[in-house]
N, CA, C and O atoms as CSV, one atom per row, in Angstrom:
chain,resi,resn,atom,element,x,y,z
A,1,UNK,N,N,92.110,94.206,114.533
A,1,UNK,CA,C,91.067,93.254,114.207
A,1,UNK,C,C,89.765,93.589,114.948
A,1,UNK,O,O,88.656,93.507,114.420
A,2,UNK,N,N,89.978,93.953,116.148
A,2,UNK,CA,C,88.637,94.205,116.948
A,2,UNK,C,C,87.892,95.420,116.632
A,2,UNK,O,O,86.716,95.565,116.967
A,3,UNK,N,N,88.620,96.366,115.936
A,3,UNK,CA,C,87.892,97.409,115.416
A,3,UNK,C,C,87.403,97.016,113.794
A,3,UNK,O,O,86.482,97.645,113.275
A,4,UNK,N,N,87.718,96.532,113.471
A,4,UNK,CA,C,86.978,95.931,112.184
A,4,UNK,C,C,85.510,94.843,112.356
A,4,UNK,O,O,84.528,94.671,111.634
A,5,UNK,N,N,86.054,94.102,114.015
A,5,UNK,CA,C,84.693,93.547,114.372
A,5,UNK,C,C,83.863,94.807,114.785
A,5,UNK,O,O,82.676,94.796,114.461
A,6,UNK,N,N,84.217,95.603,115.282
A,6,UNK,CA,C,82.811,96.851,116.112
A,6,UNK,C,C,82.368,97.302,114.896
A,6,UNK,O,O,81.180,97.099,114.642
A,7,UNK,N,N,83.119,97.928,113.998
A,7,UNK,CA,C,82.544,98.394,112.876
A,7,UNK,C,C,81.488,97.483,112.038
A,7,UNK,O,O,80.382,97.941,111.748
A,8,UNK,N,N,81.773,96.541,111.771
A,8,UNK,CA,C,80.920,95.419,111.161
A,8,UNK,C,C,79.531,94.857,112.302
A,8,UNK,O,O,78.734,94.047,111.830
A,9,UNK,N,N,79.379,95.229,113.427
A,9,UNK,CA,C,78.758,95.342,114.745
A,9,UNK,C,C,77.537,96.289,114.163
A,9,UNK,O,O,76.342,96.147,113.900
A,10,UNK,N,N,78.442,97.247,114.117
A,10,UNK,CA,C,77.388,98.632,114.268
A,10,UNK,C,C,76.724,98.535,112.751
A,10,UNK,O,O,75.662,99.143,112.613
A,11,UNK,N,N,77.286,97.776,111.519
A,11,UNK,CA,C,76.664,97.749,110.133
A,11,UNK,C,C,75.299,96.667,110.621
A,11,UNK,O,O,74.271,96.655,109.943
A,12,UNK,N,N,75.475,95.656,112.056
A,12,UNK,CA,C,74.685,94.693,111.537
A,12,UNK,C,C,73.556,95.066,112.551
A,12,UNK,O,O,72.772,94.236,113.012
A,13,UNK,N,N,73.551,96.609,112.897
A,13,UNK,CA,C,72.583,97.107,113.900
A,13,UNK,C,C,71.969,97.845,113.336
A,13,UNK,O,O,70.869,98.241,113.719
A,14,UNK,N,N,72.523,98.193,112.320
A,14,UNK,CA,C,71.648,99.050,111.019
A,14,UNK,C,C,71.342,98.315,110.138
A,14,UNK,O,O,70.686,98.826,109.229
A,15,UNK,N,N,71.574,97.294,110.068
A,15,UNK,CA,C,70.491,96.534,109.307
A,15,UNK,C,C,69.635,95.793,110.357
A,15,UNK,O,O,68.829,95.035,109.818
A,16,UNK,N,N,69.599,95.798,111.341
A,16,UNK,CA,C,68.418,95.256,112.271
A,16,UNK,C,C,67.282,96.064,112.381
A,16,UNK,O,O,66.134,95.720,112.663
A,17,UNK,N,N,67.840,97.471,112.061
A,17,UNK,CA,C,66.670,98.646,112.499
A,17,UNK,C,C,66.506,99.089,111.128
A,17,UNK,O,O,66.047,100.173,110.767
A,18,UNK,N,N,67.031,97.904,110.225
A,18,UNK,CA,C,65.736,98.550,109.049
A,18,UNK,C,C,64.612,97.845,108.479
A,18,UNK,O,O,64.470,96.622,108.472
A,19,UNK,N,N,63.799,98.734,107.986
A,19,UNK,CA,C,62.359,97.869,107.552
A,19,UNK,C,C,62.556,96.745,106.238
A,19,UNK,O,O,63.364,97.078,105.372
A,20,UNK,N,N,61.979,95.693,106.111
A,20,UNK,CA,C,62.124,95.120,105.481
A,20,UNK,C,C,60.497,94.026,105.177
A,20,UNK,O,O,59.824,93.356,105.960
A,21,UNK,N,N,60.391,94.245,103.941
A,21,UNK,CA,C,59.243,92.759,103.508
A,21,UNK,C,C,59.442,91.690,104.083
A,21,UNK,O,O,60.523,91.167,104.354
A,22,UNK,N,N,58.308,91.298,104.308
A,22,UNK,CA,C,58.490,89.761,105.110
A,22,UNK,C,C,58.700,88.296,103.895
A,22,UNK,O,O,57.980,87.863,102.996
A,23,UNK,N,N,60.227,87.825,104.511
A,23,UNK,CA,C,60.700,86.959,102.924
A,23,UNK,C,C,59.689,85.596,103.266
A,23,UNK,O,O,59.276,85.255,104.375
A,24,UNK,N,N,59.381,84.791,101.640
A,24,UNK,CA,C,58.735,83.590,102.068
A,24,UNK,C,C,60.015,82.609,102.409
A,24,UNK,O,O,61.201,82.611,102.079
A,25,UNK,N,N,59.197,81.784,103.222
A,25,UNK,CA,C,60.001,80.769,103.793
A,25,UNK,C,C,60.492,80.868,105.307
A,25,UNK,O,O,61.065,80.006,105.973
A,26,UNK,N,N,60.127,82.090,105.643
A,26,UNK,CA,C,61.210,82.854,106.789
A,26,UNK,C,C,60.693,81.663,107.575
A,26,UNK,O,O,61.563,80.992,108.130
A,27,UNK,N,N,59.328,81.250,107.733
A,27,UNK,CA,C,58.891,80.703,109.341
A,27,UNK,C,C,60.123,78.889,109.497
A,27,UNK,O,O,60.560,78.312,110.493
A,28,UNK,N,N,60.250,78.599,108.080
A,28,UNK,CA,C,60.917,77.178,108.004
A,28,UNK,C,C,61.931,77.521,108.054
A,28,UNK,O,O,62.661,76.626,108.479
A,29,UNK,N,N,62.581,78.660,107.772
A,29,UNK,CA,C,64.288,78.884,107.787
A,29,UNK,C,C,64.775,78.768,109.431
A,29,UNK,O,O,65.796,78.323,109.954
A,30,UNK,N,N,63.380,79.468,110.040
A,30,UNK,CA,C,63.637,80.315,111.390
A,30,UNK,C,C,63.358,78.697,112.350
A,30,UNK,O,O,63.950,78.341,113.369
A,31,UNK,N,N,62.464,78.096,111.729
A,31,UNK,CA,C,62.395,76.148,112.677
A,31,UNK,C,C,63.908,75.671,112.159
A,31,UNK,O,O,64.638,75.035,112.920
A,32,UNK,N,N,64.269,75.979,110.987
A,32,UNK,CA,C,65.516,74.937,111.520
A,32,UNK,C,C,66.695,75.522,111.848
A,32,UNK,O,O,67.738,74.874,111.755
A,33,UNK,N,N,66.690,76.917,112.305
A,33,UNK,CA,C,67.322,77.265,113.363
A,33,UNK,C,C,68.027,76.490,114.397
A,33,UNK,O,O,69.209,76.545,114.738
A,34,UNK,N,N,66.952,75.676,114.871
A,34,UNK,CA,C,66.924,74.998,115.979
A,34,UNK,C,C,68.078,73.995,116.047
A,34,UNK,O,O,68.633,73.746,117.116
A,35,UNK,N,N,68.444,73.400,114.844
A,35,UNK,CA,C,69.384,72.128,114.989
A,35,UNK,C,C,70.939,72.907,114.710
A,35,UNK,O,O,70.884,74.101,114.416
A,36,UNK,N,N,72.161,72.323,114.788
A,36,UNK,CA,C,73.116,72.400,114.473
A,36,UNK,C,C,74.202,73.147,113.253
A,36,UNK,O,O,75.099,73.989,113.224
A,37,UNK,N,N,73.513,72.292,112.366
A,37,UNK,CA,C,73.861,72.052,110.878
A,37,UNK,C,C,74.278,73.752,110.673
A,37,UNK,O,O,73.491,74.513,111.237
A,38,UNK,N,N,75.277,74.322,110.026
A,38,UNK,CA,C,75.915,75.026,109.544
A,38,UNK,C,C,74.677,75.429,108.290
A,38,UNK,O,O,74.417,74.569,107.449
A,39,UNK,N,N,73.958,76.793,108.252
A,39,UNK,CA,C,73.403,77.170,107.255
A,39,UNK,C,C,74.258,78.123,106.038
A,39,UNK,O,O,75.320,78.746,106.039
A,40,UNK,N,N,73.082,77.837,104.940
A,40,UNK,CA,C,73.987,78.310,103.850
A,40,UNK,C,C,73.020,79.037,102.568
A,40,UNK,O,O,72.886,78.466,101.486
A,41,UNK,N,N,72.634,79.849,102.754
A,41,UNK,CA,C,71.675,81.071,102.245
A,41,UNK,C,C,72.592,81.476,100.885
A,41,UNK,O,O,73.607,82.171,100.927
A,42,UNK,N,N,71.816,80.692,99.282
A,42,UNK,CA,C,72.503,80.310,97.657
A,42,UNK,C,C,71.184,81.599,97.125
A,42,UNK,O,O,70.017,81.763,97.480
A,43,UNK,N,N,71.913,82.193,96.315
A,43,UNK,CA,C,70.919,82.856,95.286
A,43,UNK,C,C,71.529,83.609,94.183
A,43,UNK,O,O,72.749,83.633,94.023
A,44,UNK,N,N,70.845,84.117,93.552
A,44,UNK,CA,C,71.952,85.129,92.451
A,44,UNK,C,C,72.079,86.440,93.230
A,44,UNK,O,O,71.567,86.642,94.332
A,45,UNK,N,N,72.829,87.319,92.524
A,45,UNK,CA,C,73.296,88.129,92.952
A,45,UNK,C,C,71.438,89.205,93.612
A,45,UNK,O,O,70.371,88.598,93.714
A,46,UNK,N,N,71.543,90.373,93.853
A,46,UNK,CA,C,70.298,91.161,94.374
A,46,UNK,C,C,68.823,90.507,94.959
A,46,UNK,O,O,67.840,91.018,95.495
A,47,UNK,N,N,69.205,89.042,94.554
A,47,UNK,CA,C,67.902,88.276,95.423
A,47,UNK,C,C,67.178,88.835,96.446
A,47,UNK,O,O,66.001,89.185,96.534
A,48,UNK,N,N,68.364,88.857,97.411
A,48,UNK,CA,C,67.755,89.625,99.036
A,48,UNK,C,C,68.271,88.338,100.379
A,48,UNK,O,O,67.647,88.131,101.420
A,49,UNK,N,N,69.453,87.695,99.972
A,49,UNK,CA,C,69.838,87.114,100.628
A,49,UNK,C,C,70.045,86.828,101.783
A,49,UNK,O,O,69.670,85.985,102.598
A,50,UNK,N,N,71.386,88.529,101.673
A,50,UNK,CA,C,71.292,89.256,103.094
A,50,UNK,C,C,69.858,89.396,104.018
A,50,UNK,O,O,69.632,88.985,105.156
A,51,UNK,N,N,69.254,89.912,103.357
A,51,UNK,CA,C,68.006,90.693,103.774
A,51,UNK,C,C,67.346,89.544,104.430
A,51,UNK,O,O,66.731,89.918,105.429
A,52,UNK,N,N,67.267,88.316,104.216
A,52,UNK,CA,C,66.651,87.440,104.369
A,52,UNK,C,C,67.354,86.753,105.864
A,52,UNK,O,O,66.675,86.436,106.840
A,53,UNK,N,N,68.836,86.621,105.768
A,53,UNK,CA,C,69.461,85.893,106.864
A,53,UNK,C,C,69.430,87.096,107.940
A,53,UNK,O,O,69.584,86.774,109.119
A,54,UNK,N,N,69.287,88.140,107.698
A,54,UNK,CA,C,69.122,89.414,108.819
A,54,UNK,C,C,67.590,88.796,109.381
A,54,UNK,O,O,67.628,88.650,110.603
A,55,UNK,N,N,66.516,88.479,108.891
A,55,UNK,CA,C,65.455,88.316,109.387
A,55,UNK,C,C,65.443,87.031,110.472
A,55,UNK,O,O,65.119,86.881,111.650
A,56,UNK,N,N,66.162,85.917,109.042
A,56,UNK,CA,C,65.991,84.400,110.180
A,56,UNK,C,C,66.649,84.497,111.606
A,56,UNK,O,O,66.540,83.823,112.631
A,57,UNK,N,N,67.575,85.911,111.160
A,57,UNK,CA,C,68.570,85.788,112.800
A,57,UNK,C,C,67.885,86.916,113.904
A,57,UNK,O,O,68.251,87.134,115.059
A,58,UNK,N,N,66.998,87.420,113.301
A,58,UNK,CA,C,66.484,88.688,113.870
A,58,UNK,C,C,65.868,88.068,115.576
A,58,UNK,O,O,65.035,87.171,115.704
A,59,UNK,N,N,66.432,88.703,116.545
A,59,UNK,CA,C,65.799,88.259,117.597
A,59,UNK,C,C,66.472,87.056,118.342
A,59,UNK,O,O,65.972,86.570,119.356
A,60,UNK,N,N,67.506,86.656,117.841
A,60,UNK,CA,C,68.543,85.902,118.336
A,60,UNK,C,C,69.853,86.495,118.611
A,60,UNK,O,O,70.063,87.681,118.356
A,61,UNK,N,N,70.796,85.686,119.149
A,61,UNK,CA,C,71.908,86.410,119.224
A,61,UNK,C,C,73.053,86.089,118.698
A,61,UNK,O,O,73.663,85.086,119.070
A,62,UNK,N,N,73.583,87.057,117.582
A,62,UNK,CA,C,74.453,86.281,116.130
A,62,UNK,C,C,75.057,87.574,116.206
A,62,UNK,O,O,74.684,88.712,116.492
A,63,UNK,N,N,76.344,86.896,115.778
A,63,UNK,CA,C,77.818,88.218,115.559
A,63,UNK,C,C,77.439,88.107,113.880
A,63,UNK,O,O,76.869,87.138,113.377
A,64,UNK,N,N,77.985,89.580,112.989
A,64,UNK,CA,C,77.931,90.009,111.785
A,64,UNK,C,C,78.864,89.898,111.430
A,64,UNK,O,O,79.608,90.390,112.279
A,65,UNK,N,N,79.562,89.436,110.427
A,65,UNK,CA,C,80.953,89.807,109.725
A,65,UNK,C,C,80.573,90.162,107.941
A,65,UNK,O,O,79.882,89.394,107.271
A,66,UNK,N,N,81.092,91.277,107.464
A,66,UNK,CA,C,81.107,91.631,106.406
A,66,UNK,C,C,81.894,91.301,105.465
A,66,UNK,O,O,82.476,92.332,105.125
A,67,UNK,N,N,82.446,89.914,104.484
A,67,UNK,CA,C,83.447,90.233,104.179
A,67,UNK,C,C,83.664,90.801,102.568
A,67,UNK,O,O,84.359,90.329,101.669
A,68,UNK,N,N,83.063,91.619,102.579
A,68,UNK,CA,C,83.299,92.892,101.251
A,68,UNK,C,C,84.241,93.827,102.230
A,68,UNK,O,O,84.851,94.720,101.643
A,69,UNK,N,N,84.375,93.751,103.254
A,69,UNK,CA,C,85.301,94.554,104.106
A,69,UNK,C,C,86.861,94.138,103.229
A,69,UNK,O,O,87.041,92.920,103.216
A,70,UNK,N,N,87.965,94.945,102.525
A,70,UNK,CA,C,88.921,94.240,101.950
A,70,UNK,C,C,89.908,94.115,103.004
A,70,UNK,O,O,90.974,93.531,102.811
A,71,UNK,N,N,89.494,94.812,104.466
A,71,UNK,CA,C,91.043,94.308,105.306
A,71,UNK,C,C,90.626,93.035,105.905
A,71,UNK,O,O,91.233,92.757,106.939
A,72,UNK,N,N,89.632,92.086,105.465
A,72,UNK,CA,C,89.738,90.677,105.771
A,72,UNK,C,C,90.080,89.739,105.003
A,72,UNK,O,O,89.830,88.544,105.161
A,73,UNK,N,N,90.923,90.455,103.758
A,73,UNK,CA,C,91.748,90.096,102.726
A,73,UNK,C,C,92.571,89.474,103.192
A,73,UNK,O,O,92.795,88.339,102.770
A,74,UNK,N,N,93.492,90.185,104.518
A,74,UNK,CA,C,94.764,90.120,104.348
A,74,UNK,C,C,94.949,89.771,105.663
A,74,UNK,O,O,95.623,90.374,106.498
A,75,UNK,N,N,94.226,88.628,105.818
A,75,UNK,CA,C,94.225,87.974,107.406
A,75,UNK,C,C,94.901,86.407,107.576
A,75,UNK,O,O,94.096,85.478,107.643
A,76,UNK,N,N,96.109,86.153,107.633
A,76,UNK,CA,C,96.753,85.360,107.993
A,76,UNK,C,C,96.019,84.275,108.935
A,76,UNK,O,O,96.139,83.073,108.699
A,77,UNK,N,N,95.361,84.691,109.863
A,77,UNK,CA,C,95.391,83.576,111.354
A,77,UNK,C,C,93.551,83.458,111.618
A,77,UNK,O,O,93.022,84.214,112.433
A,78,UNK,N,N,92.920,82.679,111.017
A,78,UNK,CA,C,91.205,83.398,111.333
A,78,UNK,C,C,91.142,82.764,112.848
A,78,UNK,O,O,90.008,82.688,113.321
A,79,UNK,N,N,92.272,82.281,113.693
A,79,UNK,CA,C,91.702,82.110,115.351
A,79,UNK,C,C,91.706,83.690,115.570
A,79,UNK,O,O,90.542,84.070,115.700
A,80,UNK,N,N,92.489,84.588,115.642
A,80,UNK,CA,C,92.443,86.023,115.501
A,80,UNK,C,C,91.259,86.637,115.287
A,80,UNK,O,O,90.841,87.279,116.250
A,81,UNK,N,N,90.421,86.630,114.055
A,81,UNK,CA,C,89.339,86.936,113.923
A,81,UNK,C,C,88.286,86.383,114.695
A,81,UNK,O,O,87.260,86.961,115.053
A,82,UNK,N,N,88.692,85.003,114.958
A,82,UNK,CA,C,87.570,84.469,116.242
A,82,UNK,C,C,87.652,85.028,117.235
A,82,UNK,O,O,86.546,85.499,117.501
A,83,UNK,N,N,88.602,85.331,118.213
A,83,UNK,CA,C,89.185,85.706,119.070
A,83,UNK,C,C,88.494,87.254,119.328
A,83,UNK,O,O,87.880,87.454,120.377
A,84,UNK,N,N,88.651,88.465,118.177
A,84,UNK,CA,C,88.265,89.459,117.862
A,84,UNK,C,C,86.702,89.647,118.371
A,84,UNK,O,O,86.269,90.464,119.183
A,85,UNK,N,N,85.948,88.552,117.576
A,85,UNK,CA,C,84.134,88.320,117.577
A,85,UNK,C,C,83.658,88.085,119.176
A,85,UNK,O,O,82.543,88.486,119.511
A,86,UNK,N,N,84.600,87.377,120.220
A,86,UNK,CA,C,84.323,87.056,121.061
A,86,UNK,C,C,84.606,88.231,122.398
A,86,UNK,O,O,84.097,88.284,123.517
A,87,UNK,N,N,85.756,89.211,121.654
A,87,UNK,CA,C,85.881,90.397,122.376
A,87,UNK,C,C,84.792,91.135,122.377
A,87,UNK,O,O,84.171,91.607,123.329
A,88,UNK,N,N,84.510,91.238,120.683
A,88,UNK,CA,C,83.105,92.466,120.770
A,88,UNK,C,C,81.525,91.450,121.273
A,88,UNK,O,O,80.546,91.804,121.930
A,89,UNK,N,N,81.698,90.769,120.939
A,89,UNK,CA,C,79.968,90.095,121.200
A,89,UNK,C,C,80.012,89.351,122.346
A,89,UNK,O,O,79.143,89.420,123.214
A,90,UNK,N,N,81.291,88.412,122.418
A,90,UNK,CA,C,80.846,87.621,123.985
A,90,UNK,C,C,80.572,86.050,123.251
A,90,UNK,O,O,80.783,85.521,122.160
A,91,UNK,N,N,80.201,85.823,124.064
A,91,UNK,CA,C,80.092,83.870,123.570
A,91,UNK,C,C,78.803,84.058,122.773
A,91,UNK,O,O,77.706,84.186,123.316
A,92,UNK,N,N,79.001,84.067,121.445
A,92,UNK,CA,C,77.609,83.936,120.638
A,92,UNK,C,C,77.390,82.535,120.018
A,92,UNK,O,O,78.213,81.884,119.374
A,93,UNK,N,N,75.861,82.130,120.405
A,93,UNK,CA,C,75.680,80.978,119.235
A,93,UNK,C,C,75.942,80.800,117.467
A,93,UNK,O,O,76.427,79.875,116.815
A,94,UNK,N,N,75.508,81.828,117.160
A,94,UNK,CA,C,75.833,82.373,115.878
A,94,UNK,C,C,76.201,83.307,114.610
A,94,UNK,O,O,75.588,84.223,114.061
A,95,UNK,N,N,77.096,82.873,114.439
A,95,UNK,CA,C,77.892,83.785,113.283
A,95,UNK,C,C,77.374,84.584,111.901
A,95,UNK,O,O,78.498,84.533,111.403
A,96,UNK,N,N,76.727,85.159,111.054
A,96,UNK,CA,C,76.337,85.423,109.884
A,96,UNK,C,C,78.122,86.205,109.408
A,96,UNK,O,O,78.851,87.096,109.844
A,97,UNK,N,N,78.139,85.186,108.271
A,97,UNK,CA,C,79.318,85.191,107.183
A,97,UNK,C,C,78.854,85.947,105.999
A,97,UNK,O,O,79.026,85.313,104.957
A,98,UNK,N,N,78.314,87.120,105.847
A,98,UNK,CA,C,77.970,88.205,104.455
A,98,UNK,C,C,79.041,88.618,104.112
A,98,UNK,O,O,80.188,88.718,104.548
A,99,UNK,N,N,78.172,88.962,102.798
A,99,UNK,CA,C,79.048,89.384,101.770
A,99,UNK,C,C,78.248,91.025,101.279
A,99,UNK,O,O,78.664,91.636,100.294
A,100,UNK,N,N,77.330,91.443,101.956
A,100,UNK,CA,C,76.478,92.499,101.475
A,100,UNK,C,C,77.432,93.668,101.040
A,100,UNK,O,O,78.613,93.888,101.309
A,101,UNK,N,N,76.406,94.419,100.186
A,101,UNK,CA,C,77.735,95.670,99.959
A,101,UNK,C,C,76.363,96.920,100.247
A,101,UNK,O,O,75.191,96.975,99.874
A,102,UNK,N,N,76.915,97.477,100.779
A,102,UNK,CA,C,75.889,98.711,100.974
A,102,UNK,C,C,75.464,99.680,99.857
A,102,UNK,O,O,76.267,99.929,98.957
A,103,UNK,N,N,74.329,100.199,99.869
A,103,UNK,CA,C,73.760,101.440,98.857
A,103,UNK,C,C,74.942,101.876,98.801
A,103,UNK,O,O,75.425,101.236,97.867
A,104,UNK,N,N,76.077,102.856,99.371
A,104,UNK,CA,C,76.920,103.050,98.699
A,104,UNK,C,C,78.008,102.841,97.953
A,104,UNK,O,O,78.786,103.628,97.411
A,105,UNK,N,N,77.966,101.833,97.991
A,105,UNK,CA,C,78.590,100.939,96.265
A,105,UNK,C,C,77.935,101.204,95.573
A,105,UNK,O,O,78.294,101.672,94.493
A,106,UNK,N,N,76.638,101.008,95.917
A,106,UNK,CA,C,75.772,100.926,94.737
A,106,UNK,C,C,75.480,98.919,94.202
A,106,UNK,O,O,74.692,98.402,93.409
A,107,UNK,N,N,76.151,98.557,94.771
A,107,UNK,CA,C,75.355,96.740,95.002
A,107,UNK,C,C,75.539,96.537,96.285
A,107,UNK,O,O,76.333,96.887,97.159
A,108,UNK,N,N,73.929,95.409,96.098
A,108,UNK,CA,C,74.260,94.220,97.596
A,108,UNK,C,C,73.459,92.885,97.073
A,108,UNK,O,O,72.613,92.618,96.219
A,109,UNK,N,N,74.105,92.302,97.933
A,109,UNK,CA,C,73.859,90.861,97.362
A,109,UNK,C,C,72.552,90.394,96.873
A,109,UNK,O,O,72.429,89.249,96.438
């Protein structure tokens, strides 16, 4: 499990170090940061979803999970996977739950 978190680590460090348009809305996404509430980033498919929650989190400190990854298919226990996130990152405030699929698929969200 913990090598499926590093790997998904190192995907969400390459998408930190890439360039990207500045999305509208970012400055209100990035104020309500601030409160609690469980966010939830809706669009059709190639919108730029991803692209968008990489920005609002940009500069904070948030664990990545991919799950187009298919060995999080077949995960029985998700305290395990918590457990996993807290090995590789440490006590993080926040989680990003993607679904991106990389240029080499050939889609992302």
């Amino acid at each position: 499990m913990k090598d499926i978190v590093l790997g998904h680590k190192a995907e969400r460090d390459e998408l930190l170090g890439d360039r990207y348009v500045q999305r509208e809305g970012l400055r209100d996404a990035r104020e309500n940061m601030k409160n609690d509430l469980i966010k939830v980033i809706v669009g059709p498919r190639r919108a730029g979803k991803s692209v968008f929650a990489i920005q609002m989190l940009e500069g904070l400190d948030f664990a990545y999970l991919n799950f187009d990854d298919e060995r999080l298919l077949d995960i029985d226990d998700y305290d395990d996977l918590l457990k996993a996130i807290r090995q590789v990152y440490g006590e993080t405030k926040y989680i990003l739950f993607d679904e991106y699929r990389t240029s080499k698929t050939g889609n992302s969200s």
